[in-house]
PDB file with one MODEL, atoms N, CA, C and O in Angstrom:
MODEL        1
ATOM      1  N   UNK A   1     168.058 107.314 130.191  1.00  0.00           N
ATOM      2  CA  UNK A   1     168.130 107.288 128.755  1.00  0.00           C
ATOM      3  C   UNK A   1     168.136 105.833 128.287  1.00  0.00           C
ATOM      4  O   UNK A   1     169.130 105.178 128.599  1.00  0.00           O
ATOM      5  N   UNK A   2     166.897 105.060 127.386  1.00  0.00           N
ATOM      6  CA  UNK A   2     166.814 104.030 126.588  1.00  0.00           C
ATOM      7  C   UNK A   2     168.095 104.269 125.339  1.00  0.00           C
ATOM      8  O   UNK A   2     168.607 105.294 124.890  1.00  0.00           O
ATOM      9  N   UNK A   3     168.342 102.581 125.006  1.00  0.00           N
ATOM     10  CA  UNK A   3     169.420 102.495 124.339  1.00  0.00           C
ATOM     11  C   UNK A   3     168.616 101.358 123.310  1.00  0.00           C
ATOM     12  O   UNK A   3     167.635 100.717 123.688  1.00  0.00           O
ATOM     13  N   UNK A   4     169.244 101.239 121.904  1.00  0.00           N
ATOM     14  CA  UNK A   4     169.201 100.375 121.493  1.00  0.00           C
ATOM     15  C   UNK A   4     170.283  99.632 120.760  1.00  0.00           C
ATOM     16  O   UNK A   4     171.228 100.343 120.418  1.00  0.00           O
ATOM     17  N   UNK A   5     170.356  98.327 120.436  1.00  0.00           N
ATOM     18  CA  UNK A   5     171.565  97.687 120.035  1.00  0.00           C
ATOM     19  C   UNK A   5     170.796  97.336 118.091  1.00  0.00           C
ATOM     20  O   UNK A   5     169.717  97.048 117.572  1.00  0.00           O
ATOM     21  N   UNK A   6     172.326  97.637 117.657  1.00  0.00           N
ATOM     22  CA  UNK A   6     171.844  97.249 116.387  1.00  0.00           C
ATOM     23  C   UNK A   6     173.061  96.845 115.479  1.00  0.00           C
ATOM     24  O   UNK A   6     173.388  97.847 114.842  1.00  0.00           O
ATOM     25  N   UNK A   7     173.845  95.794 115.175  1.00  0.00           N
ATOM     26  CA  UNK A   7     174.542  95.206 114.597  1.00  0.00           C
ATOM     27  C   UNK A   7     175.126  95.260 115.761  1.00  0.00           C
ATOM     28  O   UNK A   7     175.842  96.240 115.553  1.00  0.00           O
ATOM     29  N   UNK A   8     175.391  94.896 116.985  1.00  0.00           N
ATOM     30  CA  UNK A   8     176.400  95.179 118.104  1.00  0.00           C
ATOM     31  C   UNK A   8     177.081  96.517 118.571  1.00  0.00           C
ATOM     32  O   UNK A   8     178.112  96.671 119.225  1.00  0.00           O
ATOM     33  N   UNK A   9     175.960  97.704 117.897  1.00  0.00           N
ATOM     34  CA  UNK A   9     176.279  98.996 117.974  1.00  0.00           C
ATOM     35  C   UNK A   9     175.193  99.818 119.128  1.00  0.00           C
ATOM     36  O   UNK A   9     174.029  99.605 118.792  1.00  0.00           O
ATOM     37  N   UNK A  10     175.253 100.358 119.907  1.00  0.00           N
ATOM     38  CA  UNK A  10     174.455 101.206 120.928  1.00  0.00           C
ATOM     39  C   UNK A  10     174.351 102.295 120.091  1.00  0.00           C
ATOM     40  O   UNK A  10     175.172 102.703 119.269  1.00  0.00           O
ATOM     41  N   UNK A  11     172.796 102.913 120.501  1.00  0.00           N
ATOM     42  CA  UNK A  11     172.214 104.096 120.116  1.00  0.00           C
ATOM     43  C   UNK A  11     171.453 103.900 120.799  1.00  0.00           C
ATOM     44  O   UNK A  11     171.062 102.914 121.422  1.00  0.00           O
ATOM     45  N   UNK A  12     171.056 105.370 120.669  1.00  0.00           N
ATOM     46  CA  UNK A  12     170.333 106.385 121.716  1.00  0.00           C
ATOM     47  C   UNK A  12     168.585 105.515 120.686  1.00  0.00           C
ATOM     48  O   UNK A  12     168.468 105.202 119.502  1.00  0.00           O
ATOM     49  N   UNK A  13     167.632 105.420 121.788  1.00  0.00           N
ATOM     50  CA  UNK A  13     166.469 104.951 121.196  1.00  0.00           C
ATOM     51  C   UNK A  13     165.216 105.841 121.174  1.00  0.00           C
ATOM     52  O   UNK A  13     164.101 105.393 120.907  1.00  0.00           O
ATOM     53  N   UNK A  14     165.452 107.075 121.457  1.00  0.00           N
ATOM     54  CA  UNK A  14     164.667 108.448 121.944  1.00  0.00           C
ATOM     55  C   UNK A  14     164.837 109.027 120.611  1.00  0.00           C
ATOM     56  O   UNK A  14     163.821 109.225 119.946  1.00  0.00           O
ATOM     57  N   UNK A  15     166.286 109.404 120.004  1.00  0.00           N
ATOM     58  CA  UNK A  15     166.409 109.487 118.895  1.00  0.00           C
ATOM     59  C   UNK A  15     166.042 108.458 117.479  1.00  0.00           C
ATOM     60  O   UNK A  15     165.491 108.793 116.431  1.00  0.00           O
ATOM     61  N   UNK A  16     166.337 107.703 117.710  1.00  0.00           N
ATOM     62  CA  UNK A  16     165.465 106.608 116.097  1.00  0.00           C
ATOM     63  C   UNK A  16     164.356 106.419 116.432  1.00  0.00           C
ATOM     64  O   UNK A  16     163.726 105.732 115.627  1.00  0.00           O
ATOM     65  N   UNK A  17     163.553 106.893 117.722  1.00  0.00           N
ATOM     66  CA  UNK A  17     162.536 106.846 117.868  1.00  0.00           C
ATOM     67  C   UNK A  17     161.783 108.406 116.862  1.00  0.00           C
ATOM     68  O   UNK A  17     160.887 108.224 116.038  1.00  0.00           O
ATOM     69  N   UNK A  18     162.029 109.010 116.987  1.00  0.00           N
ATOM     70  CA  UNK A  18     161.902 110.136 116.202  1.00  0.00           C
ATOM     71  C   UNK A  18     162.216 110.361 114.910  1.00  0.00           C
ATOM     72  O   UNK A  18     161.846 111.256 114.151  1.00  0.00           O
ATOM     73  N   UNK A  19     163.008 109.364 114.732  1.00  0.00           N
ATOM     74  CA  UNK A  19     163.708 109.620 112.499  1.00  0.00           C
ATOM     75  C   UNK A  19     162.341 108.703 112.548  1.00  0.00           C
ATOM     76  O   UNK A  19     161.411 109.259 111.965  1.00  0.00           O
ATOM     77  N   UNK A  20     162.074 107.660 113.009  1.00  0.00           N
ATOM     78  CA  UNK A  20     160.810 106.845 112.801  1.00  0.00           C
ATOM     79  C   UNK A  20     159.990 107.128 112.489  1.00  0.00           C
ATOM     80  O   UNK A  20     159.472 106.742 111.441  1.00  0.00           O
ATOM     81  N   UNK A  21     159.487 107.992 113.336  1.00  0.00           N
ATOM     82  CA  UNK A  21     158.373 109.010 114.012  1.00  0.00           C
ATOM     83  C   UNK A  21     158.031 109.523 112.738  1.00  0.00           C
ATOM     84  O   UNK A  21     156.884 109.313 112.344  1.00  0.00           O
ATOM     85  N   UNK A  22     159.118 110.401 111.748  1.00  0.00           N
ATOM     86  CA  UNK A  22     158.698 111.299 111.011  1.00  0.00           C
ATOM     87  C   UNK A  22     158.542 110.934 109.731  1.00  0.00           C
ATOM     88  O   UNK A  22     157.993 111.606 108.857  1.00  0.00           O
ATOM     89  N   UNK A  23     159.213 109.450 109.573  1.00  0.00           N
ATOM     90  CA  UNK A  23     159.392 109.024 108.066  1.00  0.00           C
ATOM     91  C   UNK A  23     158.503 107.674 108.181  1.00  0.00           C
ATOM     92  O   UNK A  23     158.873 106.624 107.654  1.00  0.00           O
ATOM     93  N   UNK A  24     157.306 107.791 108.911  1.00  0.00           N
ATOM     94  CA  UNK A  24     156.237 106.600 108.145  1.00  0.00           C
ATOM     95  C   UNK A  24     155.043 107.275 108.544  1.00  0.00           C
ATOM     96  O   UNK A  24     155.105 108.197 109.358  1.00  0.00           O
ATOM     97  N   UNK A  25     154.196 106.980 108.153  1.00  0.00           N
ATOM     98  CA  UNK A  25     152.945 107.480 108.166  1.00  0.00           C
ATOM     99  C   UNK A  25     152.462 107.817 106.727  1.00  0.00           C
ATOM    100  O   UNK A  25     152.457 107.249 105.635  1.00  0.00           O
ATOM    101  N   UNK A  26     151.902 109.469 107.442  1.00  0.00           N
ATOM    102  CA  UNK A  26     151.393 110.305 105.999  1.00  0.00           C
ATOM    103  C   UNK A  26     152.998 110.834 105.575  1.00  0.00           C
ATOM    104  O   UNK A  26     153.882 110.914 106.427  1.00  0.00           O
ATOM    105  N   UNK A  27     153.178 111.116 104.384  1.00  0.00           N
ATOM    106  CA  UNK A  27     153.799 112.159 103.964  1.00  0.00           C
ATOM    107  C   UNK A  27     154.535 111.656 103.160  1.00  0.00           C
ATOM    108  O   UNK A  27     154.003 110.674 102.644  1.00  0.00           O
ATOM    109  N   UNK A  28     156.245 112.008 102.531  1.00  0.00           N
ATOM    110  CA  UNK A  28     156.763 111.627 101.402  1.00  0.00           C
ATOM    111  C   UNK A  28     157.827 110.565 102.430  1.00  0.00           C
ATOM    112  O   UNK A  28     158.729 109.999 101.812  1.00  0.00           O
ATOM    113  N   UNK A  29     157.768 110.398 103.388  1.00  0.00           N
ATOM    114  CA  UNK A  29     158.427 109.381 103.953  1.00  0.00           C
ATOM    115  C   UNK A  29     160.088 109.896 104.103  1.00  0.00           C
ATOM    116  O   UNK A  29     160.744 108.894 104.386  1.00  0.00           O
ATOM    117  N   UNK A  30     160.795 110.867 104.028  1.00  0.00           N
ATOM    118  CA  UNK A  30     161.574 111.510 103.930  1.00  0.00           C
ATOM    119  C   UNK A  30     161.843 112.837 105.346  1.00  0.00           C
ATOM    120  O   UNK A  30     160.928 113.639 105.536  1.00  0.00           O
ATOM    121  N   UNK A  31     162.886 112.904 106.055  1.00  0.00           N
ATOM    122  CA  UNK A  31     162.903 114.023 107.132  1.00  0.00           C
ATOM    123  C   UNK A  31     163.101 115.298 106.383  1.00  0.00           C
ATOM    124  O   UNK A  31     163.581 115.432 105.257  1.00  0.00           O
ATOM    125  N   UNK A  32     162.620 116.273 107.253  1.00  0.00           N
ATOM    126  CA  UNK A  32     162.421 117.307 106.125  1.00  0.00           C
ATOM    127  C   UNK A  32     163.508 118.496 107.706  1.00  0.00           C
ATOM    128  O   UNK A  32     163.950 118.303 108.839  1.00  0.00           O
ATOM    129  N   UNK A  33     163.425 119.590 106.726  1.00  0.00           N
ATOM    130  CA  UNK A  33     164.132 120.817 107.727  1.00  0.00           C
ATOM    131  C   UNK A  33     163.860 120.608 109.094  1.00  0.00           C
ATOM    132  O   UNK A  33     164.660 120.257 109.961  1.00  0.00           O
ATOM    133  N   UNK A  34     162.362 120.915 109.237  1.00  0.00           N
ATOM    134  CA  UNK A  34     162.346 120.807 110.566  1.00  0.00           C
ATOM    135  C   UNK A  34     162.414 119.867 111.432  1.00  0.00           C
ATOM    136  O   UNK A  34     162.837 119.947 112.586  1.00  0.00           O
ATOM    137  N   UNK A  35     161.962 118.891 110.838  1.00  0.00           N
ATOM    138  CA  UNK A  35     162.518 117.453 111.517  1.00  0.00           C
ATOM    139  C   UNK A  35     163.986 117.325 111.697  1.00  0.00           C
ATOM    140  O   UNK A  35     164.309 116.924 112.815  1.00  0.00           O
ATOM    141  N   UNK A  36     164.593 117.478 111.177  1.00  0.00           N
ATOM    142  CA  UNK A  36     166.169 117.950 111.032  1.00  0.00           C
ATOM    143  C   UNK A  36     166.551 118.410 112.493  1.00  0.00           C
ATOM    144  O   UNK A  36     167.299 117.895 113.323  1.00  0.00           O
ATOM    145  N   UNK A  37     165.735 119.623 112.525  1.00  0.00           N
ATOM    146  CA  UNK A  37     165.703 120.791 113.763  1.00  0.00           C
ATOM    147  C   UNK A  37     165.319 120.010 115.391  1.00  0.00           C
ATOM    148  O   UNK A  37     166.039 120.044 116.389  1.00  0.00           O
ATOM    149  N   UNK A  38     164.142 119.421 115.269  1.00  0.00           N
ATOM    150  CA  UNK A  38     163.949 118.459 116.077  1.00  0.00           C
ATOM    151  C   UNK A  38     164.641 117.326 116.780  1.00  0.00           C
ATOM    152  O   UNK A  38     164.740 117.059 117.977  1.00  0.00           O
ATOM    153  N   UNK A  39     165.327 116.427 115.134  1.00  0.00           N
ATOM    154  CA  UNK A  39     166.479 115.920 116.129  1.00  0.00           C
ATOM    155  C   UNK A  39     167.447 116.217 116.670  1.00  0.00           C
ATOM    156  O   UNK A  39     167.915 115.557 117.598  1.00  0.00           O
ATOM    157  N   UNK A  40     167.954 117.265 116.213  1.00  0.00           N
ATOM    158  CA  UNK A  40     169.219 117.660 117.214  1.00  0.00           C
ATOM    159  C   UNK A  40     168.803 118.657 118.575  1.00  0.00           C
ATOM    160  O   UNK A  40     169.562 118.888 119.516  1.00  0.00           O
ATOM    161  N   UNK A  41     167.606 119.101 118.442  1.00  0.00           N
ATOM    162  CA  UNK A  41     166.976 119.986 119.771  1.00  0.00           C
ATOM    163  C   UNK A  41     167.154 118.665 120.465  1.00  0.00           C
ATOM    164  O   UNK A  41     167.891 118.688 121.451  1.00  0.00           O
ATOM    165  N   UNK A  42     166.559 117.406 120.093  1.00  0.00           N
ATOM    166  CA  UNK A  42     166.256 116.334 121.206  1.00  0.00           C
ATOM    167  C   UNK A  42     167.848 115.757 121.712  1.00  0.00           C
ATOM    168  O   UNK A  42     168.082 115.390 122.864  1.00  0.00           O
ATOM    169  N   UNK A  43     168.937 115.769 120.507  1.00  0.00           N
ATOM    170  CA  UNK A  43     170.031 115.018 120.507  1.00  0.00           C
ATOM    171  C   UNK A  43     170.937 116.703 121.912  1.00  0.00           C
ATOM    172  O   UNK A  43     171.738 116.464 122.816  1.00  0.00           O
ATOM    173  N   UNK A  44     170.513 117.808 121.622  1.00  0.00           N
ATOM    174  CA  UNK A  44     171.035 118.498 122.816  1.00  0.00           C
ATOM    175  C   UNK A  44     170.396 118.710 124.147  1.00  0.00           C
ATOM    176  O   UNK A  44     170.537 119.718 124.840  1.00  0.00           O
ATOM    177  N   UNK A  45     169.739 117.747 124.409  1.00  0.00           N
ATOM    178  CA  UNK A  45     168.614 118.082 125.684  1.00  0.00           C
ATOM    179  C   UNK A  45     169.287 117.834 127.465  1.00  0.00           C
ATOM    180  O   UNK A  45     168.764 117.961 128.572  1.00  0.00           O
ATOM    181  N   UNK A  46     171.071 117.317 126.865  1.00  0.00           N
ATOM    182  CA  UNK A  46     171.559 117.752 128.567  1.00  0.00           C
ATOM    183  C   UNK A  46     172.515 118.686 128.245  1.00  0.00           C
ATOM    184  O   UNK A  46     172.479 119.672 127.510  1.00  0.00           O
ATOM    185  N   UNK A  47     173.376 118.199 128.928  1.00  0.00           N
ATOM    186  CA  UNK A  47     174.798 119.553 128.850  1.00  0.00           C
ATOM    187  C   UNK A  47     175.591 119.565 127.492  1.00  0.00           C
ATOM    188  O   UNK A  47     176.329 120.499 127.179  1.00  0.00           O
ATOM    189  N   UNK A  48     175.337 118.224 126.547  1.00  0.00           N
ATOM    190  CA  UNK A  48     175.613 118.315 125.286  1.00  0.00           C
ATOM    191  C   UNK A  48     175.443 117.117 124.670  1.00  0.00           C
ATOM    192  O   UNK A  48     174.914 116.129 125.179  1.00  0.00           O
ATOM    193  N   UNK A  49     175.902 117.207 123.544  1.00  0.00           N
ATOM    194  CA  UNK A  49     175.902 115.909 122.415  1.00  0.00           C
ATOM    195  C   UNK A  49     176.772 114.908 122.961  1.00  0.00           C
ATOM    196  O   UNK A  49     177.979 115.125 122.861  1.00  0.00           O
ATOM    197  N   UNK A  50     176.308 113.624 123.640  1.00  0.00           N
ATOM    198  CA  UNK A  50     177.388 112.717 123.626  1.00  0.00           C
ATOM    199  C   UNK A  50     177.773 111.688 122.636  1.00  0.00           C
ATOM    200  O   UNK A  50     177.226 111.367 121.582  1.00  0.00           O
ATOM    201  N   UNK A  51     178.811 111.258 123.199  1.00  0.00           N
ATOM    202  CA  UNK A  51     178.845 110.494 121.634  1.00  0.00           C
ATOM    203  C   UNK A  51     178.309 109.441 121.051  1.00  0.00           C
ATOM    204  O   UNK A  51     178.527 109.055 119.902  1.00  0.00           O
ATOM    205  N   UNK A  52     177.308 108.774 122.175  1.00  0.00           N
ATOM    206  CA  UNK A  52     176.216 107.973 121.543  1.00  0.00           C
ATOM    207  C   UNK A  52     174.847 108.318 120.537  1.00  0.00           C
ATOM    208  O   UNK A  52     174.179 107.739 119.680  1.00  0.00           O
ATOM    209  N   UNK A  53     174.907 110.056 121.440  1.00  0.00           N
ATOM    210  CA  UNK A  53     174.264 110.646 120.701  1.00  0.00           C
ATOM    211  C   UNK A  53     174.508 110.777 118.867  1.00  0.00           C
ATOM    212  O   UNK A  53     173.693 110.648 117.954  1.00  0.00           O
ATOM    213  N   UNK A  54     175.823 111.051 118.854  1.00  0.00           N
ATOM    214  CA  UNK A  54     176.559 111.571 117.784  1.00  0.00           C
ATOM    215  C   UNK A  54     176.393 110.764 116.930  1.00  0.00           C
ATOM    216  O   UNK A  54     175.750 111.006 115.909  1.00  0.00           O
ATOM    217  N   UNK A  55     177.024 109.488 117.225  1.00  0.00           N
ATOM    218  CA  UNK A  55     177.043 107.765 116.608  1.00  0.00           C
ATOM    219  C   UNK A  55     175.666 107.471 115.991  1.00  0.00           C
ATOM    220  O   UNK A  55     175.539 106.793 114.972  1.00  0.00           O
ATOM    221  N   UNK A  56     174.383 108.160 116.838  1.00  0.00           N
ATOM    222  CA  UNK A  56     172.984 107.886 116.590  1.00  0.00           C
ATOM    223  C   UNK A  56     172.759 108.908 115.193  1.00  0.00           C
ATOM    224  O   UNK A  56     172.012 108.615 114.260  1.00  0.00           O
ATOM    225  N   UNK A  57     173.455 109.969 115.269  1.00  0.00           N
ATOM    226  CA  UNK A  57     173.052 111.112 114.335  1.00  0.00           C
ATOM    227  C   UNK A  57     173.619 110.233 112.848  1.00  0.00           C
ATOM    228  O   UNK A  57     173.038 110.026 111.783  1.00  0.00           O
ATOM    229  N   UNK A  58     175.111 109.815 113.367  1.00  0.00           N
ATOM    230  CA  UNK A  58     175.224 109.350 112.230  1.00  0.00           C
ATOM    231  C   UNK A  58     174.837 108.024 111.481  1.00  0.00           C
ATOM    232  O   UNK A  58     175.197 107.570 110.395  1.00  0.00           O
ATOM    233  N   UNK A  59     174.364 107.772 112.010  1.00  0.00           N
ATOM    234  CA  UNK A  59     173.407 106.209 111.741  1.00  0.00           C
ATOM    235  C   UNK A  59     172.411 106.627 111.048  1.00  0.00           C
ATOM    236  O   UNK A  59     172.277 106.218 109.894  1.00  0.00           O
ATOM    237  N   UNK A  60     171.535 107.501 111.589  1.00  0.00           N
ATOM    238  CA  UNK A  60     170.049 108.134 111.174  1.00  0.00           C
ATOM    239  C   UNK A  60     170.382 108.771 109.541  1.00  0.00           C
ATOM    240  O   UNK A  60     169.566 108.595 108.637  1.00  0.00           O
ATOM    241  N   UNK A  61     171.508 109.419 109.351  1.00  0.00           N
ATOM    242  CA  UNK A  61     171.970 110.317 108.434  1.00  0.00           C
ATOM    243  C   UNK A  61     172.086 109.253 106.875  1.00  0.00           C
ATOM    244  O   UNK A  61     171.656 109.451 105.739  1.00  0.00           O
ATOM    245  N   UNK A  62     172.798 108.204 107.425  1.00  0.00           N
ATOM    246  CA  UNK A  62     173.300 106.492 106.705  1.00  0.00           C
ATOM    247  C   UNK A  62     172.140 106.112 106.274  1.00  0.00           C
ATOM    248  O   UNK A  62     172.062 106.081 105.046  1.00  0.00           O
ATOM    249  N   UNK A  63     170.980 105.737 106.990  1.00  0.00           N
ATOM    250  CA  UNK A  63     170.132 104.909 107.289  1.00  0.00           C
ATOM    251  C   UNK A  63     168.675 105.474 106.931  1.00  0.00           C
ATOM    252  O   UNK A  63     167.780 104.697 106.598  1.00  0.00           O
ATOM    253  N   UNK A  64     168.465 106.923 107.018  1.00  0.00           N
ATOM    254  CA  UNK A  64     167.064 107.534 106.651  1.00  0.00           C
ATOM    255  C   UNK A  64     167.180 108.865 105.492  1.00  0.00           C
ATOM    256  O   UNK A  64     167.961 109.811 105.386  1.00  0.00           O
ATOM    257  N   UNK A  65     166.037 108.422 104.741  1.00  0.00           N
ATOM    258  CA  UNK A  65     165.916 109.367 103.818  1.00  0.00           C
ATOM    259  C   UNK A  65     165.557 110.836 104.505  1.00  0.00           C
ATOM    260  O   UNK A  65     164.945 111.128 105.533  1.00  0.00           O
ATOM    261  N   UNK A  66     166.316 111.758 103.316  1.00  0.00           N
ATOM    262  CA  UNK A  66     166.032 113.473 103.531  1.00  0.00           C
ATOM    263  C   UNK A  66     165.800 114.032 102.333  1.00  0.00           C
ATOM    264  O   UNK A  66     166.125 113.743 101.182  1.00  0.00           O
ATOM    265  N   UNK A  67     165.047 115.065 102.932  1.00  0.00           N
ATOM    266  CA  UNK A  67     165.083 115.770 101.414  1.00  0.00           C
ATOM    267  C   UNK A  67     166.509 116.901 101.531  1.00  0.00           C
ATOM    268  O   UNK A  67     167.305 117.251 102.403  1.00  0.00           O
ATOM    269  N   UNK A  68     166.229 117.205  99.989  1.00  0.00           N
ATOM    270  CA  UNK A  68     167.539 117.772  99.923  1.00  0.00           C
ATOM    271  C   UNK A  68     168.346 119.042 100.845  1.00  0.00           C
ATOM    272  O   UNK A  68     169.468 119.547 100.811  1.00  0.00           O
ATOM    273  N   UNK A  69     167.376 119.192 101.488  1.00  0.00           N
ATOM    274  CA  UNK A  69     167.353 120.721 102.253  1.00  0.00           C
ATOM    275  C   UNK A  69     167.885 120.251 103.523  1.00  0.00           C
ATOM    276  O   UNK A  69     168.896 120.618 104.121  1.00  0.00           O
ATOM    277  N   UNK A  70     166.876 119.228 103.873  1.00  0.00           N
ATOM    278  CA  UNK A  70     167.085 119.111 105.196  1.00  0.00           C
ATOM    279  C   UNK A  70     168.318 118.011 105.208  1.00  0.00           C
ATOM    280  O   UNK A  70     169.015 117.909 106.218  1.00  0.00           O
ATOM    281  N   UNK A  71     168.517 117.328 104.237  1.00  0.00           N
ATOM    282  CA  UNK A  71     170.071 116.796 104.262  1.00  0.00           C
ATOM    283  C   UNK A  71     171.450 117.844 104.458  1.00  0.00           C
ATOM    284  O   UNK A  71     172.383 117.562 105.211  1.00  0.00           O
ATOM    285  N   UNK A  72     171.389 118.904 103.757  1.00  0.00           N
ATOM    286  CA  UNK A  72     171.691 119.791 104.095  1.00  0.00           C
ATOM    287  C   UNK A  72     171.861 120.501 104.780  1.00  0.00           C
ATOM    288  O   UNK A  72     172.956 121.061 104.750  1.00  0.00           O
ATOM    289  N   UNK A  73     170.721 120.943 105.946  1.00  0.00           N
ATOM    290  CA  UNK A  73     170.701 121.092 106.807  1.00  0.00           C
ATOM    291  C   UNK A  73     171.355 120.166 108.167  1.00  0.00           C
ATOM    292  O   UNK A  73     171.898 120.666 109.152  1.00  0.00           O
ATOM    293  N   UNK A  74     171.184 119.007 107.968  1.00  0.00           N
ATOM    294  CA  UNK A  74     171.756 117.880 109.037  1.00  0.00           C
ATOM    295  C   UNK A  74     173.012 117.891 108.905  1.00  0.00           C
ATOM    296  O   UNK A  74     173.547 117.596 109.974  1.00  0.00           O
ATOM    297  N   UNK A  75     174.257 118.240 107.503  1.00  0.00           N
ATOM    298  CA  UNK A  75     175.381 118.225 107.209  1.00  0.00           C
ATOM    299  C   UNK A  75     175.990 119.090 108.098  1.00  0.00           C
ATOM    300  O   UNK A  75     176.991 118.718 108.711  1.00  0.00           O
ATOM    301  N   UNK A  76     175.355 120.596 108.309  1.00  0.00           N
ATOM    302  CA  UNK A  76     175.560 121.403 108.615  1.00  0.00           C
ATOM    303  C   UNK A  76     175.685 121.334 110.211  1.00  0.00           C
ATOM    304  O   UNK A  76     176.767 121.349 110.799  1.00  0.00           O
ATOM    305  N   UNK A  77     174.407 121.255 110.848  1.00  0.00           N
ATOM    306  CA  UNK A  77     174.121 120.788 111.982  1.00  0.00           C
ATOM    307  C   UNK A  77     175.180 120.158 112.750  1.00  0.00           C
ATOM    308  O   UNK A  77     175.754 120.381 113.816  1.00  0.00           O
ATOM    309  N   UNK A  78     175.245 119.084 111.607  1.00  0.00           N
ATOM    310  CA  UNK A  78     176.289 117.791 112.716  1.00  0.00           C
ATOM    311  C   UNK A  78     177.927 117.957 112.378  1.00  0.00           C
ATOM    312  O   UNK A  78     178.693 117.273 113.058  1.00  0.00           O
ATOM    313  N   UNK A  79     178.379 118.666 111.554  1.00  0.00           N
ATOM    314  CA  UNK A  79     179.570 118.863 111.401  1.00  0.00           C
ATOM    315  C   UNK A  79     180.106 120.416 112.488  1.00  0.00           C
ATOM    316  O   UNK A  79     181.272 120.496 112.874  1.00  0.00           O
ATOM    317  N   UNK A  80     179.285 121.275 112.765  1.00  0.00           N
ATOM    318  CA  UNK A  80     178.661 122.011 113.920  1.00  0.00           C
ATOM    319  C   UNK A  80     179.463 121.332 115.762  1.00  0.00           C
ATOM    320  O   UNK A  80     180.296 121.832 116.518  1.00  0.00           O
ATOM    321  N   UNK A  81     178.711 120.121 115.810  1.00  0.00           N
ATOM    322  CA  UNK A  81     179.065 119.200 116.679  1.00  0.00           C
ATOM    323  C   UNK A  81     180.301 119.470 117.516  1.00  0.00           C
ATOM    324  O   UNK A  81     180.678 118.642 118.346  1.00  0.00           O
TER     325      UNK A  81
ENDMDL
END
C-alpha cells in the first residue's frame, strides 16, 4: 500500500488517487453517489478500514467537493465505520 504525506499527515494514495480520479476531467467536478460507493469499496478492500484509511476518508470529505446526495451518502457511509 502507497502512502502519501501532506502537511506532515499520511494517507492512503490509492484513495486520493480516486477522489482525483473523479473530480477533474469531464463533468461537474464534484463526487457523486457512486463515486461515494467506490471509495469506500476501495477504502474496504482488506479485513477492514484502517485508520489511515479513515484519516484519508476524512481528508477527502474536508478537501473535495460532493454533490448533495453523495455528501450524504459519505456521512452515512463513514459514520457506519
Amino acid at each position: 500500500m502507497a502512502y502519501v504525506s501532506i502537511n506532515g499527515e499520511q494517507y492512503e494514495k490509492e484513495l486520493l488517487d480516486l477522489a482525483k480520479q473523479h473530480t477533474t476531467g469531464q463533468g461537474e467536478g464534484k463526487l457523486s453517489k457512486d463515486e461515494v460507493k467506490a471509495l469506500f469499496a476501495s477504502a474496504q478492500d482488506g479485513r477492514g478500514v484502517t485508520d489511515t484509511e479513515k484519516k484519508t476518508l476524512a481528508y477527502i470529505r474536508q478537501n473535495f467537493a460532493f454533490t448533495d446526495a453523495a455528501a450524504s451518502d459519505f456521512d452515512k457511509a463513514y459514520a457506519a465505520l
